[in-house]
C-alpha positions in Angstrom: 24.2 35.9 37.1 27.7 34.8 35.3 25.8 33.0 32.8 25.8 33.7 29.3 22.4 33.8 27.8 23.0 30.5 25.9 23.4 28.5 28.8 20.5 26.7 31.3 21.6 25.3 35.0 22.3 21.9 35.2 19.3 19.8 36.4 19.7 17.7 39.4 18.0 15.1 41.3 19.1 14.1 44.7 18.2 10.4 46.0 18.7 10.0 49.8 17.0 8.4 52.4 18.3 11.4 54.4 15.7 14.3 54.6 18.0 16.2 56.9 20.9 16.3 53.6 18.9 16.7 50.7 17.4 19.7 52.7 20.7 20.9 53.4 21.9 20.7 49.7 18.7 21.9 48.2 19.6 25.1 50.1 23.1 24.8 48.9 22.4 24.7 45.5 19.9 27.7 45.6 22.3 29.9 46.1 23.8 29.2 42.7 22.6 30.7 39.4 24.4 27.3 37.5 23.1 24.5 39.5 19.6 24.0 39.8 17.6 21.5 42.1 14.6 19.4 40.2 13.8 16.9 42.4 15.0 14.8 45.6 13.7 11.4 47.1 14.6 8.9 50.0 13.2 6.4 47.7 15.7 4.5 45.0 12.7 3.1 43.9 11.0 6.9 43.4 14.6 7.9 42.0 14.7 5.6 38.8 11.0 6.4 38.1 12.2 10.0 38.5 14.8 9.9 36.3 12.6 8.8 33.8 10.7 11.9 34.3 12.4 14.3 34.7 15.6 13.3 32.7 17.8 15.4 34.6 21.0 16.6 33.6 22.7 15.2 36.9 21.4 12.5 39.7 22.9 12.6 43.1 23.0 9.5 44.5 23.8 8.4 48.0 25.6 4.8 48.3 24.0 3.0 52.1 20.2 3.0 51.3 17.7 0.5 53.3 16.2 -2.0 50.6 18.0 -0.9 47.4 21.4 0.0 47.9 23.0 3.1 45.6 24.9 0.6 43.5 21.9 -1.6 42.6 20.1 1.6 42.0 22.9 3.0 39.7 22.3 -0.4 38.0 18.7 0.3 37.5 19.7 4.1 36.4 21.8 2.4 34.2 19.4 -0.2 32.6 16.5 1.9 32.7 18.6 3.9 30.1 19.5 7.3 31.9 22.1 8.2 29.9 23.2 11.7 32.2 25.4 11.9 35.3 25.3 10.4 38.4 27.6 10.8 41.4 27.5 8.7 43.9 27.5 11.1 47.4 28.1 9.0 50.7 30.1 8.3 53.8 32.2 5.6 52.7 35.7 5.7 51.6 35.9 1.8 51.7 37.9 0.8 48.3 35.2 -1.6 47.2 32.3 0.6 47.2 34.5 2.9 45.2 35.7 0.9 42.9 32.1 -1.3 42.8 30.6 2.2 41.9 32.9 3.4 39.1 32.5 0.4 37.5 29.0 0.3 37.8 28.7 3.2 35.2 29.0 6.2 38.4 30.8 9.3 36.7 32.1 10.5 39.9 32.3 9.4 44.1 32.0 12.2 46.7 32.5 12.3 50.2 29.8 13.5 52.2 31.9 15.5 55.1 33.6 17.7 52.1 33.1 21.5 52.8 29.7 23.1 50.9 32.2 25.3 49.1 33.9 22.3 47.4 31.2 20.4 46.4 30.0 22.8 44.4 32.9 23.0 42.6 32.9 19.4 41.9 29.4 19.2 41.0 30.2 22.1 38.7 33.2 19.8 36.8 30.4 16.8 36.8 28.4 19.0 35.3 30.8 20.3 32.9 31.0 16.5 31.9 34.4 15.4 34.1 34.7 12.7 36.3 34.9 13.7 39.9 36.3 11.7 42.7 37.5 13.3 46.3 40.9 14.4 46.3 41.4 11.9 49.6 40.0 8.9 47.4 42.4 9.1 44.1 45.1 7.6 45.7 42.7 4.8 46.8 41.3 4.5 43.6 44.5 4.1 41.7 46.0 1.9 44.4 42.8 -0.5 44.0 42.5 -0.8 40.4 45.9 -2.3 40.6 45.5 -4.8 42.9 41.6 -5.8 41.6 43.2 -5.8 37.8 43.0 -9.6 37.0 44.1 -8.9 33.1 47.2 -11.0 32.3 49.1 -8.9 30.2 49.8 -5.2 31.5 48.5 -2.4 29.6 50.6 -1.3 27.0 50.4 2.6 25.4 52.3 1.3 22.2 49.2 -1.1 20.8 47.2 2.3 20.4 46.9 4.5 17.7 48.1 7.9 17.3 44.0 8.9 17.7 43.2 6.5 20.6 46.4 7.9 22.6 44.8 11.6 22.2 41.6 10.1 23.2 43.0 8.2 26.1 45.0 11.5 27.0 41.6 13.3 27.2 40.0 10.9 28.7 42.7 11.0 31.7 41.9 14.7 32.2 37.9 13.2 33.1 36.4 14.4 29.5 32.7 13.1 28.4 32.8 11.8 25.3 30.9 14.6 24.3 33.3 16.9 25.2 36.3 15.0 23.5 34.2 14.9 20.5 34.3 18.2 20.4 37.8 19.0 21.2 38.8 16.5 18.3 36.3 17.8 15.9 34.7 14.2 15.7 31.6 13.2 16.3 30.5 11.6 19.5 29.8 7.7 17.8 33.5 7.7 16.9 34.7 8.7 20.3 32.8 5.7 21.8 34.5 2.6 19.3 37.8 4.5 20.1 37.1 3.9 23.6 35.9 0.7 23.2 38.7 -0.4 20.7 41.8 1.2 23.6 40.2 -0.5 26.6 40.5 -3.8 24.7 43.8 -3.3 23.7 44.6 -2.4 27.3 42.9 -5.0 28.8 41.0 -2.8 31.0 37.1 -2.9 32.0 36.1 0.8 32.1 36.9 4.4 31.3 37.9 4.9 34.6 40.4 2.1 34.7 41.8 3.7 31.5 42.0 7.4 33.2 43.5 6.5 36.7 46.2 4.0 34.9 47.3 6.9 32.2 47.3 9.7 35.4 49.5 7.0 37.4 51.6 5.7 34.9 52.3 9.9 33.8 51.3 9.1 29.5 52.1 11.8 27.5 49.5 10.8 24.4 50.6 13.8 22.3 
């Protein structure tokens, strides 16, 4: 099985107004012992009410619905107070809905026409608690963060402390909270008013801002 005995698959739900693809990952993820399918829905609506339910570890979420688009249903995820992952899994590689997603509270952005093989992997780092993006989007990402930043001053690695610069350097490798918690050997409350205290000092909106800008800018936060 490759699991120790401690461990449980990660829960997912799939919303997508496409039968055909959440037929076609729900056989995908079947096939592994680590990822486990609890629900799908072409209904955002169904989706949030879901969540609620089933509290899954992970939500799929496709971005081009009719009615209720992925990003106002992430919003909804969001304020309905699903607190787990959700990847946003859809055809577009436009740099608004990327960015519009990521700092909507998505924890990753995956392209539909990646190869089975591969999105398993990813979904096993989102999982894991990492941010995933497509390897074809990061450029994007980091190219439109820095044209959409509207902060005045430029961020500036010298305003943080020694523990927010190890904080910021884990959270450029895509760590949860949770897991830089861990690592750090402090709790998870702490990790959060560090992240809240660097992205003010930086000037930036999100996590992710704070990740792509430290990855592109090469900060060594030993």
């Amino acid at each position: 099985m490759g699991q120790s005995v401690s461990e449980t698959p990660a829960s997912i739900l799939i919303i997508d107004d496409h039968p055909l693809l959440r037929r076609g990952v729900a056989q995908l993820l079947e096939l592994e012992d680590d990822l486990r399918l609890v629900g799908d829905t072409g209904e955002p609506a169904e989706g949030v009410r879901l969540a609620a339910e089933l509290d899954p570890d992970m939500i799929l979420l496709d971005l081009n619905m009719p009615g209720m688009d992925g990003i106002q249903t992430l919003k909804a995820l969001r304020e309905s107070g699903y607190a787990g992952r959700i990847v946003m899994f859809t055809v577009s590689d436009h740099e608004e809905d990327l960015v519009a997603a990521l700092r909507g509270g998505a924890d990753g952005y995956l392209l539909k026409d990646m190869e089975p093989e591969e999105m398993v992997r990813q979904l096993r780092q989102a999982a894991l608690g990492r941010m995933v993006v497509s390897e074809s989007l990061t450029a994007l990402l980091a190219e439109a963060l820095r044209n959409q930043r509207t902060a005045p001053a430029t961020p500036d690695i010298h305003s943080l402390t020694q523990r927010e610069r190890e904080i910021l350097r884990e959270l450029a490798a895509g760590l949860s909270n949770k897991l830089i918690a861990r690592k750090l050997d402090i709790t998870e409350g702490t990790v959060k008013v560090h992240v809240k205290h660097l992205l003010k000092k930086l000037n930036l909106r999100s996590r992710v801002e704070a990740a792509v800008w430290a990855v592109q800018e090469g900060i060594d936060a030993r």
